[in-house]
C-alpha positions in Angstrom: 161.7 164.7 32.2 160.0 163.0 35.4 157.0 164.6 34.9 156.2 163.5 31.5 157.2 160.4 32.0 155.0 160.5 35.5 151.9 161.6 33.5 152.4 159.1 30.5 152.5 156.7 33.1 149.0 158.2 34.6 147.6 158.1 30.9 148.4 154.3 29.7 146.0 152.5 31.9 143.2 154.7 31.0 144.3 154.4 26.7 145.1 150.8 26.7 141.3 150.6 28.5 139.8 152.4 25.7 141.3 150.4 23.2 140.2 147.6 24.7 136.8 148.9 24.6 137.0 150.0 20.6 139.3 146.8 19.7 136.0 145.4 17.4 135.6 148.4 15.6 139.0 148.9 14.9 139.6 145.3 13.3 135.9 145.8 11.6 137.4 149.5 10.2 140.7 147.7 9.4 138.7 144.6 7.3 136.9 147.2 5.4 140.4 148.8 4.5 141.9 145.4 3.2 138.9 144.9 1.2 138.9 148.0 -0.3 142.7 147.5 -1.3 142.3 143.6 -1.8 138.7 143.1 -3.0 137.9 139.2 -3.3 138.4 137.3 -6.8 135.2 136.5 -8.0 134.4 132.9 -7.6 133.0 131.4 -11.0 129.5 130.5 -10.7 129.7 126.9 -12.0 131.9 123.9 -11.5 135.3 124.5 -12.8 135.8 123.6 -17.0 138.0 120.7 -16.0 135.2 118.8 -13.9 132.4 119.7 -16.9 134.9 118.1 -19.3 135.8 115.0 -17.2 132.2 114.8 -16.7 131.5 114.8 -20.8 134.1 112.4 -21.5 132.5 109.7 -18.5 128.5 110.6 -19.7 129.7 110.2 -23.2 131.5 107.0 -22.8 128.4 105.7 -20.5 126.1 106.5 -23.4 127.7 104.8 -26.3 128.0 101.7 -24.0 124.4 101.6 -23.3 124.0 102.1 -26.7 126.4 99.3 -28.2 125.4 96.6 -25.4 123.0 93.9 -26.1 119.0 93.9 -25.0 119.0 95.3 -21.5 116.0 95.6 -19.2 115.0 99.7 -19.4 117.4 100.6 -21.9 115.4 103.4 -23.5 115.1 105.2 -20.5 118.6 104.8 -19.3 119.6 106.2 -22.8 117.1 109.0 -22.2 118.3 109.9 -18.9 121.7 109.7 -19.9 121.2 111.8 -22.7 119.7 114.4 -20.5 122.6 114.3 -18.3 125.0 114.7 -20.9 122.7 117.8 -22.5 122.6 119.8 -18.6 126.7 119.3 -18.8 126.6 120.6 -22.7 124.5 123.5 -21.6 126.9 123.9 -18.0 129.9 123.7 -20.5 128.4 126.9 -22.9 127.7 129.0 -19.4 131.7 128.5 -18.6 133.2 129.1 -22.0 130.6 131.9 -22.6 129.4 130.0 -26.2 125.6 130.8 -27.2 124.2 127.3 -27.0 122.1 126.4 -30.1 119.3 125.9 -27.4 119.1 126.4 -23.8 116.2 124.2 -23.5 116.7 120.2 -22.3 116.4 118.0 -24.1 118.3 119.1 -27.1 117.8 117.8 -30.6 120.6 115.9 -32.4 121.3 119.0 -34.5 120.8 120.8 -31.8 123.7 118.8 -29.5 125.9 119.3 -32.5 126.0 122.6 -33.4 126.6 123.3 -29.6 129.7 120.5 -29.4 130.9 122.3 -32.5 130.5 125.5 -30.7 132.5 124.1 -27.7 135.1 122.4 -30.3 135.6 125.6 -31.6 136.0 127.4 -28.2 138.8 125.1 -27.5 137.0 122.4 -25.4 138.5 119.1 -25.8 136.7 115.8 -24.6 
């Protein structure tokens, strides 16, 4: 029983050395394992549906308050612009329900916008 114990005692420096040396490749090998077990969730691609509605409830509430309010310097294009806004948000809101938008080009016509809010309605979009 010495003797084993002897040469085990010769051995461990010159293992622990060597796994030392291969330490990286073992934790790389070990990471490829876990991933292959555990792959990633898939991050969605755009912002999450809760900022897109938030964001349609504040454009939309900005736009009939330039539109209601009395003669103000630059109006038109604020209303332009703020349509615009509100139409890239539309279109961000089809890409994260997965609803065909009734066009994917900005700016939208009005029957355009509301067949696609329709469309959104329907999905179960609420703003």
């Amino acid at each position: 029983m010495v003797v084993i114990e002897f040469i085990a005692l010769l051995i461990l420096p010159t293992m622990v050395v060597c796994a030392l040396q291969h330490l990286p490749e073992m934790i790389a090998l070990a990471a490829r394992v876990v991933k292959q077990v555990h792959p990633p969730a898939q991050q969605p691609a755009g912002p999450p549906i809760e900022r897109i509605a938030a964001d349609l409830r504040r454009i939309s509430a900005h736009l009939d308050a330039l539109v209601t309010s009395g003669p103000v310097p630059g109006r038109i294009m604020r209303v332009r612009s703020t349509v615009a806004a509100y139409d890239h948000v539309l279109l961000d809101a089809c890409r994260a329900l997965e609803v065909e938008p009734a066009s994917a080009a900005t700016p939208l016509s009005s029957d355009e916008r509301l067949r696609t809010e329709a469309a959104l309605a329907a999905a179960g979009l609420r703003w």
